[in-house]
Structure formats: C-alpha cells, structure tokens
C-alpha positions in Angstrom: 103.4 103.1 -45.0 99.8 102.7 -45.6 97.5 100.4 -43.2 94.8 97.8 -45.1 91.7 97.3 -43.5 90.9 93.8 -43.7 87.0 93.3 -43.8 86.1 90.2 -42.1 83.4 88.2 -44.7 80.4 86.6 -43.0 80.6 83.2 -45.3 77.5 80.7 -45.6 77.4 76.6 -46.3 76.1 76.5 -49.6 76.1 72.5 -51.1 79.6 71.9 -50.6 81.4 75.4 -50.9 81.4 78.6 -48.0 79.9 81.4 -50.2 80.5 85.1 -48.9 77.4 87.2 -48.2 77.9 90.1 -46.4 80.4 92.1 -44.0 80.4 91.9 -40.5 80.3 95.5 -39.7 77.3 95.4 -41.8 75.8 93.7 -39.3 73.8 95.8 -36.1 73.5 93.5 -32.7 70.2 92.9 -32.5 68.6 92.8 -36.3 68.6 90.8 -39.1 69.8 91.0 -43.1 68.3 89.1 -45.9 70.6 87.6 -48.2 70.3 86.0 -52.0 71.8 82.3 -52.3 73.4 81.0 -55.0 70.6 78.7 -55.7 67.8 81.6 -55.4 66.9 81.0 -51.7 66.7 83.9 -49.6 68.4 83.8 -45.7 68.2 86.2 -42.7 71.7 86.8 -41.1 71.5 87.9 -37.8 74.2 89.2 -35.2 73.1 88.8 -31.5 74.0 91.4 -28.5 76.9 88.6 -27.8 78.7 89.0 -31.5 77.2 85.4 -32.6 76.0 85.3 -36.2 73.5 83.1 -37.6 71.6 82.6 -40.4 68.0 80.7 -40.9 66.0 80.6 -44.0 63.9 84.0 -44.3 60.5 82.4 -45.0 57.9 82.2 -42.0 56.5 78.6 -42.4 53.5 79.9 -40.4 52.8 83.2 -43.8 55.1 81.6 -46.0 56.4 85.4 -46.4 60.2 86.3 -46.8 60.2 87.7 -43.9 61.9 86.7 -40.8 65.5 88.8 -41.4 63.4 91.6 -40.2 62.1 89.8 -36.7 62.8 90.8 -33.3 66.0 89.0 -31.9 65.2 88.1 -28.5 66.4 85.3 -25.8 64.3 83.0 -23.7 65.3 82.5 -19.6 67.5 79.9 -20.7 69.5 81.7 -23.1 68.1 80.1 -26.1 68.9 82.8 -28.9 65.5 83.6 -31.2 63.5 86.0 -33.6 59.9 86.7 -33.4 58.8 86.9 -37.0 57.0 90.3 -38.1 53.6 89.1 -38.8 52.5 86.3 -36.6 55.1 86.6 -33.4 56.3 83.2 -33.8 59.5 82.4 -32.0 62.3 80.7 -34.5 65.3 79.0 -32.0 68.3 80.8 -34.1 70.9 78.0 -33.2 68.0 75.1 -34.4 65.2 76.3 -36.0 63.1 75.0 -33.7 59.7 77.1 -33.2 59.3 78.0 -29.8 55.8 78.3 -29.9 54.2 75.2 -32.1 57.5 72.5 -32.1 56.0 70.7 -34.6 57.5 73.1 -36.8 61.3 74.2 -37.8 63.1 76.5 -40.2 66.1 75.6 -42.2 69.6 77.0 -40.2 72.6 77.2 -41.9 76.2 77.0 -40.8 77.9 80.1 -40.7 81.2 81.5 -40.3 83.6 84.3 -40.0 86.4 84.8 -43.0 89.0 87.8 -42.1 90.3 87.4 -45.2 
C-alpha cells in the first residue's frame, strides 16, 4: 500500500474566492515569501516562531518598494506579531497593519488560511 502525502495549501481572500499560494512547508518560522495575486498585487506571507501565517501587502508605504516579504519578523513586549521592513526599519503589526512606529499609517492584511487538501 502506498502512503500520499497530503500538502497542506496556504490559501489567500482574493474578492470573493480563497486562492492557493504557496505550501506550508515552504514556509521557514521567522521569514517572509512574496506571492503574485490574481489581480497583479504582490503579498508577503509570513510564518511566525508560533506556526501562525499571515500575509500583508509587500509594498513599504514609507519607499513604496516591494519589499516587506523580506523584513525581520519580530514581536513587541506585548506579543504583538511584526516585520521591520528592509530599508527604513518600520514596524508593520502583522495581525493589523498597523505601523508601530508612525500610526498614521497601515498596510493592507489579508485573511489567510490553512487547506490540507
């Protein structure tokens, strides 16, 4: 009898349909994957030291370079789950969007979630 591995998707909201963009082992705790929308836009994907995933839109606001899939992944005293974009060092909140640093300013998030197909 031979056993299937079953890849478990990492899936994006896209309008109104999930749409699959990369694998979870693909994924290292810690970093960050850009990923090609359906609609052109670009997203970082990030899995945290915990397992979580989630996924921002990849342009700093602060450069407006496609950048920020390959951040730092850090966490503030209170837990709050962020990258530090590459050029600048701005904090992004992962789970809002919220900049940590200037909070007049915010990324797109999307929803994310796990398909083990």
């Amino acid at each position: 009898m031979t056993t299937v591995a079953i890849s478990t998707r990492v899936e994006l909201l896209t309008g109104r349909s999930w749409t699959p963009v990369c694998d979870w082992e693909q994924l290292t705790p810690g970093r960050g994957v850009a990923v090609l929308l359906p609609d052109g836009q670009q997203a970082a994907v990030f899995r945290d030291h915990q397992d979580e995933v989630y996924a921002v839109a990849n342009r700093d606001p602060f450069t407006g370079a496609y950048v920020l899939s390959r951040g730092l992944v850090g966490s503030t005293p209170d837990g709050r789950v962020y990258v530090a974009s590459p050029l600048l060092k701005q904090r992004f909140d992962l789970a809002t969007g919220e900049c940590l640093d200037d909070e007049s300013v915010r990324i797109p998030v999307h929803a994310v979630r796990l398909n083990r197909g």
